[in-house]
N, CA, C and O atoms as a GROMACS GRO file, in nm:
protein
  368
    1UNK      N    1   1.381   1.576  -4.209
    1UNK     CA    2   1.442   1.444  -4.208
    1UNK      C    3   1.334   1.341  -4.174
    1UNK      O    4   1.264   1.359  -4.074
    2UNK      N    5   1.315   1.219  -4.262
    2UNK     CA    6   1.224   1.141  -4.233
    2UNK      C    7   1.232   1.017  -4.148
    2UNK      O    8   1.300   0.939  -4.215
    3UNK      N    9   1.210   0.980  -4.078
    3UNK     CA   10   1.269   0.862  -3.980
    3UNK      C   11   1.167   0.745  -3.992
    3UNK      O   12   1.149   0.654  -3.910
    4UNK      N   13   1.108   0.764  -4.101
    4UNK     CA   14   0.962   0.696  -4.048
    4UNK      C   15   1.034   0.512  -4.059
    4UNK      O   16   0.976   0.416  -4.009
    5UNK      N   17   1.175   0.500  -4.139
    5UNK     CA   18   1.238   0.305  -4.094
    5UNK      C   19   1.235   0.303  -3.994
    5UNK      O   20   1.221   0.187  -3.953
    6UNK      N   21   1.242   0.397  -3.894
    6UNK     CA   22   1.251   0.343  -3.743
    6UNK      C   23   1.118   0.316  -3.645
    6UNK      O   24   1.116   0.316  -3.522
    7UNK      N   25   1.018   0.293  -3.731
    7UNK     CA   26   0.910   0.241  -3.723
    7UNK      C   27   0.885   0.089  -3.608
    7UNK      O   28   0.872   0.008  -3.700
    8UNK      N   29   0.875   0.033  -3.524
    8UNK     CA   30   0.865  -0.073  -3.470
    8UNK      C   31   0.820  -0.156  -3.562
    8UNK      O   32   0.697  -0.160  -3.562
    9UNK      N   33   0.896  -0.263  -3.684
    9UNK     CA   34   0.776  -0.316  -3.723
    9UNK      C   35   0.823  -0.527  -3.667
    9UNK      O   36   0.902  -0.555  -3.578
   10UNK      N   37   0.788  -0.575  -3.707
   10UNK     CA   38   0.821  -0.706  -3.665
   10UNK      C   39   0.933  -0.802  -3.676
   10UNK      O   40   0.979  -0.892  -3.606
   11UNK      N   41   0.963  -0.738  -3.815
   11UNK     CA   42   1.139  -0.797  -3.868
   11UNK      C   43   1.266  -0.702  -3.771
   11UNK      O   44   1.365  -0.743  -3.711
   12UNK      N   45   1.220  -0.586  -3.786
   12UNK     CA   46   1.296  -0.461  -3.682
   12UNK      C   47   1.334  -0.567  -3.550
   12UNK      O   48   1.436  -0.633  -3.527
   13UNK      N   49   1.196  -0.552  -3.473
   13UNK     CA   50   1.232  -0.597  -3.365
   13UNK      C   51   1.290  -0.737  -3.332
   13UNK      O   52   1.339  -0.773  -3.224
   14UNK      N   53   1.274  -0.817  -3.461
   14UNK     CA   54   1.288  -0.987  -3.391
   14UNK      C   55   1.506  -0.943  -3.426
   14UNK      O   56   1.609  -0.972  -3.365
   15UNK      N   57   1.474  -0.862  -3.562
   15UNK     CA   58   1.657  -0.911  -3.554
   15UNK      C   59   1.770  -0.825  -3.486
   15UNK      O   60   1.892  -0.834  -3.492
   16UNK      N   61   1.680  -0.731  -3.416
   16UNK     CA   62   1.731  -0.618  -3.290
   16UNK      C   63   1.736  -0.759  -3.157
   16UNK      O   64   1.843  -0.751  -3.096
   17UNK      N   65   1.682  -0.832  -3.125
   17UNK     CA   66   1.631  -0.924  -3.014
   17UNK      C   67   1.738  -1.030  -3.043
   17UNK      O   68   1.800  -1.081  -2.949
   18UNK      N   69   1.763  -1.066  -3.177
   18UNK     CA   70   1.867  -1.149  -3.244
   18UNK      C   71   1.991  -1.150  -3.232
   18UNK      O   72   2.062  -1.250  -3.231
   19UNK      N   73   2.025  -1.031  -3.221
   19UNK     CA   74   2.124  -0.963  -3.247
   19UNK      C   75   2.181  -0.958  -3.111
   19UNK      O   76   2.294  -0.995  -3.078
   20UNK      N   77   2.089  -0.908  -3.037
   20UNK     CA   78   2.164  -0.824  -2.820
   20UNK      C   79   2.123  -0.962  -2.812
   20UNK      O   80   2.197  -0.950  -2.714
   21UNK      N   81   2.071  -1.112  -2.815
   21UNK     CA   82   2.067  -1.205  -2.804
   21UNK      C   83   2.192  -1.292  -2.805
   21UNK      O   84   2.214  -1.381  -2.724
   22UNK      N   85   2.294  -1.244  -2.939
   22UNK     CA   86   2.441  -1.319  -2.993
   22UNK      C   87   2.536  -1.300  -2.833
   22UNK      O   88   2.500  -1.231  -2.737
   23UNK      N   89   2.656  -1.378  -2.842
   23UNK     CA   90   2.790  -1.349  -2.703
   23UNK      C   91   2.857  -1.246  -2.806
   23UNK      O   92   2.948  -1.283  -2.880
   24UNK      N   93   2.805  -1.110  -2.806
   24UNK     CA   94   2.914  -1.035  -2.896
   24UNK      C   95   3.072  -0.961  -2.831
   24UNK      O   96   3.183  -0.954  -2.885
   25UNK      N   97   3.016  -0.905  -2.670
   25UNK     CA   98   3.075  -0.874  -2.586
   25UNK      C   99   3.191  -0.936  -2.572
   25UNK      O  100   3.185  -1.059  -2.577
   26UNK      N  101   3.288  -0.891  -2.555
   26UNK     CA  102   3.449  -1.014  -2.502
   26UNK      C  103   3.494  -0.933  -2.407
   26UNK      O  104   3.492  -0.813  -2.434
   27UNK      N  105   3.548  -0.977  -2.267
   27UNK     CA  106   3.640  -0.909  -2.162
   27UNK      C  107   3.762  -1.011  -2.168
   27UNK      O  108   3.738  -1.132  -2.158
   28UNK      N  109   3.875  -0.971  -2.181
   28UNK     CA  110   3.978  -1.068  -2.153
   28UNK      C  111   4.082  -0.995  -2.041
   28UNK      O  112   4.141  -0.888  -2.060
   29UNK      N  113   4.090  -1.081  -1.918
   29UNK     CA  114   4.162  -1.055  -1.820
   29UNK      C  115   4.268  -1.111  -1.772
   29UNK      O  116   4.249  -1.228  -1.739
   30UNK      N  117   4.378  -1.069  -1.755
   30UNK     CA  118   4.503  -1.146  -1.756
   30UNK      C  119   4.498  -1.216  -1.560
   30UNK      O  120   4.483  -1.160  -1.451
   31UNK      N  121   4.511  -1.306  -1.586
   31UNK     CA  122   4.544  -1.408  -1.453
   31UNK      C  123   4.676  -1.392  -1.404
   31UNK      O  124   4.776  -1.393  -1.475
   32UNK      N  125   4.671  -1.375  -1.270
   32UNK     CA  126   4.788  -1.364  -1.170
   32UNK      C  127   4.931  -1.446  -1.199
   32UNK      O  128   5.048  -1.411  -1.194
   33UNK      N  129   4.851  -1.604  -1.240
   33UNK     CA  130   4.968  -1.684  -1.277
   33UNK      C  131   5.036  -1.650  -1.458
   33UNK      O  132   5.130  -1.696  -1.523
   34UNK      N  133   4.950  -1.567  -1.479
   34UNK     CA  134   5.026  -1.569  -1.641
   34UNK      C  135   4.953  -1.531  -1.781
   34UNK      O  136   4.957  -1.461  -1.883
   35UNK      N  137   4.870  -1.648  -1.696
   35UNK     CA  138   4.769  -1.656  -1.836
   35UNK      C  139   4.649  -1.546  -1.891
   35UNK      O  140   4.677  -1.429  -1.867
   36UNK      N  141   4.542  -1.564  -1.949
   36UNK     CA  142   4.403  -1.481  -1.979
   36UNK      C  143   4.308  -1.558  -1.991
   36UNK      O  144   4.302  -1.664  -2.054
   37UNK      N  145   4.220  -1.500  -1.922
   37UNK     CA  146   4.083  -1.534  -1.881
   37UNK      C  147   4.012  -1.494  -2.011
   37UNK      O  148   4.054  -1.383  -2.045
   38UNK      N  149   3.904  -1.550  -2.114
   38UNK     CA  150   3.836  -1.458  -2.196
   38UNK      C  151   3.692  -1.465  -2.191
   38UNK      O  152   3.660  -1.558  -2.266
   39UNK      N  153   3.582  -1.408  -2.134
   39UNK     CA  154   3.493  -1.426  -2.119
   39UNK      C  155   3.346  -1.331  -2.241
   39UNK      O  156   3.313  -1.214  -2.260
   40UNK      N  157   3.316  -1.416  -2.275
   40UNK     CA  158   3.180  -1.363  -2.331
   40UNK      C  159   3.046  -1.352  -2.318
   40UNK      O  160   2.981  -1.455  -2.303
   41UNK      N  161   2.974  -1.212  -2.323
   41UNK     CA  162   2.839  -1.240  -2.287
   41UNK      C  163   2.774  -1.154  -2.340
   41UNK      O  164   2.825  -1.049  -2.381
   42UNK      N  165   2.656  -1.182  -2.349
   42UNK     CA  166   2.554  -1.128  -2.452
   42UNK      C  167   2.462  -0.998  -2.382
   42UNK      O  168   2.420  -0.988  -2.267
   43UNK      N  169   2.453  -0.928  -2.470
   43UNK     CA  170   2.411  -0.814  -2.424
   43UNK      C  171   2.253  -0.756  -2.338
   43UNK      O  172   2.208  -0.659  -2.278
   44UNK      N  173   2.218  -0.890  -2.384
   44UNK     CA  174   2.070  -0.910  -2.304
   44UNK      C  175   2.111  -0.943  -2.172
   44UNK      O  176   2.079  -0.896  -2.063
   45UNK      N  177   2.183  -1.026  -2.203
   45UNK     CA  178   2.181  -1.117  -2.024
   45UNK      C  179   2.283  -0.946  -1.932
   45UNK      O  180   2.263  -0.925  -1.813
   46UNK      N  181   2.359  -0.872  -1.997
   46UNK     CA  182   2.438  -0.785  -1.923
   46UNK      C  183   2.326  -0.653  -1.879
   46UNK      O  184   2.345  -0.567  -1.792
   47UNK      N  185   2.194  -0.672  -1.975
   47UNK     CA  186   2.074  -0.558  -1.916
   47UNK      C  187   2.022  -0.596  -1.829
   47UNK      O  188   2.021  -0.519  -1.733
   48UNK      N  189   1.966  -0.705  -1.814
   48UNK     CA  190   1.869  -0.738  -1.727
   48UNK      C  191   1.995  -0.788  -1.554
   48UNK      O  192   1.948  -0.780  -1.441
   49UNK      N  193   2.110  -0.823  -1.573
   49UNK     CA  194   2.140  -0.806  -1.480
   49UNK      C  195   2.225  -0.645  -1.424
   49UNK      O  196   2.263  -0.629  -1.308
   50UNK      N  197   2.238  -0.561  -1.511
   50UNK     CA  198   2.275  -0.452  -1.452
   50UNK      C  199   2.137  -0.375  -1.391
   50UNK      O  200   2.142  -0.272  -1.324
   51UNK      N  201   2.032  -0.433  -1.422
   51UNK     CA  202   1.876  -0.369  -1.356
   51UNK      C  203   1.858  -0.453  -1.250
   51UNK      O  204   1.815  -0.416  -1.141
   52UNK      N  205   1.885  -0.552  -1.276
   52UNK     CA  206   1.843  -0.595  -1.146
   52UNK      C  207   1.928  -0.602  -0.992
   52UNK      O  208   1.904  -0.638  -0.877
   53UNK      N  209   2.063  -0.535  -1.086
   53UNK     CA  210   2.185  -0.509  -0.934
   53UNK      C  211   2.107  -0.323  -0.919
   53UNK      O  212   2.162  -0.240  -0.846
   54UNK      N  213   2.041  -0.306  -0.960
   54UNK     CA  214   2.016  -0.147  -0.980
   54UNK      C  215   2.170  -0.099  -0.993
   54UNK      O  216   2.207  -0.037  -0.894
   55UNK      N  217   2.278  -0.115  -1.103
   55UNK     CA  218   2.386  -0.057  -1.154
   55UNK      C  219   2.328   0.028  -1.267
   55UNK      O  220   2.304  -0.027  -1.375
   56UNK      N  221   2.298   0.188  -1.246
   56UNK     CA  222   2.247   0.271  -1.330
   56UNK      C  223   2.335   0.326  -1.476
   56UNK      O  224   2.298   0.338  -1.593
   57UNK      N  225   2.415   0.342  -1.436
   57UNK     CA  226   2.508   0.374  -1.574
   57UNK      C  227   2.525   0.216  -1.653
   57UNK      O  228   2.463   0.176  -1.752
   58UNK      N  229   2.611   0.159  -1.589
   58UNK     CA  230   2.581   0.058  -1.733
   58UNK      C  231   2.450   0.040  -1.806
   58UNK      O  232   2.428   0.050  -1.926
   59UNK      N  233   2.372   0.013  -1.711
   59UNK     CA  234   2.207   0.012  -1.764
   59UNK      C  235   2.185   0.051  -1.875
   59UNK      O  236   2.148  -0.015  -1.972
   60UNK      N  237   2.221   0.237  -1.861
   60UNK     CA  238   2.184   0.316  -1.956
   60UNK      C  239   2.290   0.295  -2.065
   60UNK      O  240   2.259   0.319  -2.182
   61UNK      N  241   2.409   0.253  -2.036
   61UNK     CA  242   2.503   0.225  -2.140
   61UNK      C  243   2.436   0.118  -2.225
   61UNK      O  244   2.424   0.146  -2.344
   62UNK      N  245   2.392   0.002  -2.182
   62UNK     CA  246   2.332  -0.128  -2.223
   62UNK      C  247   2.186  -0.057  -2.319
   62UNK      O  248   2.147  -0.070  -2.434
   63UNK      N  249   2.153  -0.001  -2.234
   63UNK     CA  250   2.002   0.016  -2.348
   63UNK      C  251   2.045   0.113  -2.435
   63UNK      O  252   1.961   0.130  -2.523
   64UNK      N  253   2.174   0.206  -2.453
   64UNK     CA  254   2.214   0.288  -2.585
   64UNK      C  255   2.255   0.163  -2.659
   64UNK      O  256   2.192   0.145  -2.763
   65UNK      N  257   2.343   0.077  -2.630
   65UNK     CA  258   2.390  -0.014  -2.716
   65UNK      C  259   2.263  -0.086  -2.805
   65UNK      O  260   2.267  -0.115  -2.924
   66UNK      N  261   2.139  -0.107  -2.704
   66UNK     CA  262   2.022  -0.189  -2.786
   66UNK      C  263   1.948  -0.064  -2.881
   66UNK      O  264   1.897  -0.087  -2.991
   67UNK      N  265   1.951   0.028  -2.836
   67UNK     CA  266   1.882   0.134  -2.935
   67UNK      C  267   1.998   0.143  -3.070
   67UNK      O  268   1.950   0.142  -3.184
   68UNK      N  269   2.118   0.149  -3.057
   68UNK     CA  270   2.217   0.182  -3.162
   68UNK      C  271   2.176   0.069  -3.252
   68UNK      O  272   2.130   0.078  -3.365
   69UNK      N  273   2.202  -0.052  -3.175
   69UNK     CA  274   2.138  -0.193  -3.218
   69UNK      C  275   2.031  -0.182  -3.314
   69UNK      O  276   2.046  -0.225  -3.428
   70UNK      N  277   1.950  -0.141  -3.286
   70UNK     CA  278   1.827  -0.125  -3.355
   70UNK      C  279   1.775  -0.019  -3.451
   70UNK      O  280   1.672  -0.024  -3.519
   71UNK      N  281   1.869   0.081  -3.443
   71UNK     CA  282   1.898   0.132  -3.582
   71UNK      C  283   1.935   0.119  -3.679
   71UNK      O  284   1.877   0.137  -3.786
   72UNK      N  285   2.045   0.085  -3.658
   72UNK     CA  286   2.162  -0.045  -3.739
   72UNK      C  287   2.024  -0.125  -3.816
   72UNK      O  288   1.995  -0.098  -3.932
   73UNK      N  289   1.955  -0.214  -3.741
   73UNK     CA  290   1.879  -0.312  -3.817
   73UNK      C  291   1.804  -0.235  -3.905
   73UNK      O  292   1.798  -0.245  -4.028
   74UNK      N  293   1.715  -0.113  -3.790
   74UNK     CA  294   1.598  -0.092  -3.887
   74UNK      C  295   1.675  -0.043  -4.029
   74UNK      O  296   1.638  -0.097  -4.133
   75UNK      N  297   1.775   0.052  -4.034
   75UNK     CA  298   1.880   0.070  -4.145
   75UNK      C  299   1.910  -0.049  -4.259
   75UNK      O  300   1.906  -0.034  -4.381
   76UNK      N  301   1.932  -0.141  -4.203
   76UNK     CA  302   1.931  -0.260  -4.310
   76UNK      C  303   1.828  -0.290  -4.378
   76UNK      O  304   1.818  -0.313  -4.498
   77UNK      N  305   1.734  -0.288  -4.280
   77UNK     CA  306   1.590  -0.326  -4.328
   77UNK      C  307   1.542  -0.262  -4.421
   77UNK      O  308   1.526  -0.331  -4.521
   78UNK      N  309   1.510  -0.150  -4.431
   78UNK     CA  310   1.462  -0.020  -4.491
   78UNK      C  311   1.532  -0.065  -4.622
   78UNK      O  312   1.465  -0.121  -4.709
   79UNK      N  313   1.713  -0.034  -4.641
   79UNK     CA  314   1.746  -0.053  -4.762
   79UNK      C  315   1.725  -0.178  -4.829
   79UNK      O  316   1.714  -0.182  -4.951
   80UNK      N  317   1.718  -0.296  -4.746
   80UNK     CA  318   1.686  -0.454  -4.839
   80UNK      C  319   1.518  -0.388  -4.888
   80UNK      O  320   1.479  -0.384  -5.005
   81UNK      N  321   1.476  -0.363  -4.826
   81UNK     CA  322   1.293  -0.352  -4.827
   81UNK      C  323   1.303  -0.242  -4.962
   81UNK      O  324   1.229  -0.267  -5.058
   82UNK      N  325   1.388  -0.128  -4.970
   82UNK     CA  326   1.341  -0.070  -5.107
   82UNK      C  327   1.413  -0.163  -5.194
   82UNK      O  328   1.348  -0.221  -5.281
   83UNK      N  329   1.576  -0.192  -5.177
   83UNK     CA  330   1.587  -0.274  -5.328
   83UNK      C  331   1.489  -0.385  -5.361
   83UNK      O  332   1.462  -0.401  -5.480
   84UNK      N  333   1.439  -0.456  -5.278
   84UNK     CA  334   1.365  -0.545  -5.327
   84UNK      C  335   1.256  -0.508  -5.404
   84UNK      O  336   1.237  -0.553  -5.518
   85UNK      N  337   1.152  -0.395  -5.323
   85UNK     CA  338   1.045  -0.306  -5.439
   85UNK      C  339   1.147  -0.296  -5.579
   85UNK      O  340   1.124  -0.366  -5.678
   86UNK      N  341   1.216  -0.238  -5.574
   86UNK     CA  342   1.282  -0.171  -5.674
   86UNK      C  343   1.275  -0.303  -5.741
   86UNK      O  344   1.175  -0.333  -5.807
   87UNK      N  345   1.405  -0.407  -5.724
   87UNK     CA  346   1.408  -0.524  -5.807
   87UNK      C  347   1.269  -0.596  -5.890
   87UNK      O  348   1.269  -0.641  -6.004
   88UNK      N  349   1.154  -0.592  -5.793
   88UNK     CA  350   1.019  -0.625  -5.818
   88UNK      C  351   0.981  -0.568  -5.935
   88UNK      O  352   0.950  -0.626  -6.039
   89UNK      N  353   0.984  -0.438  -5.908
   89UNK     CA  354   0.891  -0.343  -6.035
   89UNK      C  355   0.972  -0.372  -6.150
   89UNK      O  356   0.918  -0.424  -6.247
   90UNK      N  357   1.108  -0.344  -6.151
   90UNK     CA  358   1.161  -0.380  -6.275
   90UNK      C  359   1.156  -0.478  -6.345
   90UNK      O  360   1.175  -0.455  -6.464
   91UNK      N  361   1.131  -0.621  -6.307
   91UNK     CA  362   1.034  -0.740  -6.351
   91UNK      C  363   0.949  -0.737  -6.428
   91UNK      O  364   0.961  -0.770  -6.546
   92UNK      N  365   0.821  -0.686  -6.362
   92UNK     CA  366   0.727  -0.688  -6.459
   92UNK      C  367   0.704  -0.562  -6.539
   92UNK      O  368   0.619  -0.560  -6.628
   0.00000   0.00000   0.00000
């Protein structure tokens, strides 16, 4: 099995960074008087503060989510990057 898309390369990482960057996260909590609370937050800001409460499991939950993250991309990447060769050669 070849893995070699999962390569670090510069597009990889900026739209992996892009991406745990977005408010993708939602918690919605119902309030005493009735209502719901809905709060969002981005997956960067939920790493660096579960490291810095030293909260170990989310942590590691948070950095599977950025690795899954970043497969996902390099995955996109890889396939735009051959159709485009592909589209190219058939051109000329």
């Amino acid at each position: 099995m070849i893995l070699k898309f999962l390569k670090p390369r510069t597009v990889n990482v900026l739209l992996t960074l892009l991406i745990i960057s977005l408010p993708l996260l939602r918690e919605q909590v119902q309030l005493p008087t009735g209502g719901y609370e809905i709060a969002r937050y981005r997956p960067i800001f939920l790493l660096t503060s579960y490291l810095q409460m030293q909260d170990w499991y989310p942590f590691l939950l948070m950095i599977g989510f950025t690795l899954a993250v970043y497969v996902g991309a390099s995955i996109v990447v890889a396939i735009t990057s051959k159709l485009l060769k592909k589209r190219s050669s058939i051109k000329q």
